[in-house]
Legacy VTK file of the C-alpha trace (Angstrom):
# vtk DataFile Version 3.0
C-alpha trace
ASCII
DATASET POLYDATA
POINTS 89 float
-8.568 29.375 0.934
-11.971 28.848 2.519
-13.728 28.702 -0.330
-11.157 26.519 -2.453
-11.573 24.073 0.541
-15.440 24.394 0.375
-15.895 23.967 -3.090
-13.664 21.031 -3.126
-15.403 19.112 0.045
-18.836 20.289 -1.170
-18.215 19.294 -4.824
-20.388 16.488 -6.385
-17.464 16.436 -9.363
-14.341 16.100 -6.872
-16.824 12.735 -5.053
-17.932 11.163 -8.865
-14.238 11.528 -9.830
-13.085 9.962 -6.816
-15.392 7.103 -6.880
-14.965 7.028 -10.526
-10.940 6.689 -9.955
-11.590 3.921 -7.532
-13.962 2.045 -10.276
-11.259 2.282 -12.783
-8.328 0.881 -11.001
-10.869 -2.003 -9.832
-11.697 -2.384 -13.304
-8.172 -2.516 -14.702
-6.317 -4.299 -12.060
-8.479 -6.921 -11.066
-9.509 -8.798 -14.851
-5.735 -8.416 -15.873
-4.377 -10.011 -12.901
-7.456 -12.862 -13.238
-6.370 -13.299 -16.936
-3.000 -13.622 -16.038
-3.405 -16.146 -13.433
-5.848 -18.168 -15.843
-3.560 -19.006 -18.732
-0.599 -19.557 -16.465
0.336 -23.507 -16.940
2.931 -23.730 -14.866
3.192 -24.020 -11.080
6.149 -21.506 -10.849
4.031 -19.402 -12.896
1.106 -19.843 -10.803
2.969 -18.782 -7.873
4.555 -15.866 -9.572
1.142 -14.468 -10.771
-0.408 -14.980 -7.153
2.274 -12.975 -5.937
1.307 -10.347 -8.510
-2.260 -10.611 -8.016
-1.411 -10.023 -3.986
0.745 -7.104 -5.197
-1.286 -5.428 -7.262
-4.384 -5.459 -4.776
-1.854 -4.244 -2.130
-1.347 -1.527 -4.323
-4.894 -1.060 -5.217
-5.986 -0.325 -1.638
-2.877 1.525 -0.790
-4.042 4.061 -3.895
-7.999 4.000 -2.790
-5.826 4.796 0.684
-4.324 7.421 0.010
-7.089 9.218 -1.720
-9.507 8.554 1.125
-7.076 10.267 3.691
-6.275 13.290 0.987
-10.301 14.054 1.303
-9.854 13.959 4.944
-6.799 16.560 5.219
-9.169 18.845 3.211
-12.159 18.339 5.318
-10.152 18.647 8.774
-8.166 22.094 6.804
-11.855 23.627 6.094
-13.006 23.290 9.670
-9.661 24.755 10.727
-10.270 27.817 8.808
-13.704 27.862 9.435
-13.054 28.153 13.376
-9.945 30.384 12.441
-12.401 32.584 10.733
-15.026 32.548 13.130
-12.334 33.759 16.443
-11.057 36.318 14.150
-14.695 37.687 13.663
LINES 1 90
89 0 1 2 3 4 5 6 7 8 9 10 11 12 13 14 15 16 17 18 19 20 21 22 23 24 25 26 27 28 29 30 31 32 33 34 35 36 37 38 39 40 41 42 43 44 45 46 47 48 49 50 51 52 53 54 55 56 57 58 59 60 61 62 63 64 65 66 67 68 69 70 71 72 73 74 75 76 77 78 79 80 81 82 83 84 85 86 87 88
């Protein structure tokens, strides 16, 4: 367990993928919703796609979120162990 937690807190991959996840939902999310809210003509559908825009970044930061705090369980479970491992020695 100790070293699973390690090599996942210590890993340059698990960090690059993480900020690379954040990138691409950035990436995605934000130029479809501007696109969408560009060639709307409408009021109504001006309204609609602000709604969606406000949505979709809700969602955005709720994802980057929830991967931020998953890093932090693992970091908090690794110094658990580590001090569980160091009163057992």
């Amino acid at each position: 367990m100790k070293f699973y937690l390690e090599t996942i807190n210590e890993s340059s991959k698990f960090n690059a993928i993480f900020n690379s996840t954040q990138t691409i939902l950035i990436a995605i999310i934000i130029p479809s919703i501007l696109t969408m809210v560009n060639f709307s003509l409408k009021n109504s559908t001006i309204f609609l796609s602000t709604i969606a825009f406000v949505a979709f970044w809700f969602l955005l930061l709720r994802a980057i979120d929830s991967m931020g705090k998953e890093t932090d369980k693992m970091k908090v479970m690794l110094r658990l162990v580590n001090e569980c491992i160091e009163e057992s020695d």
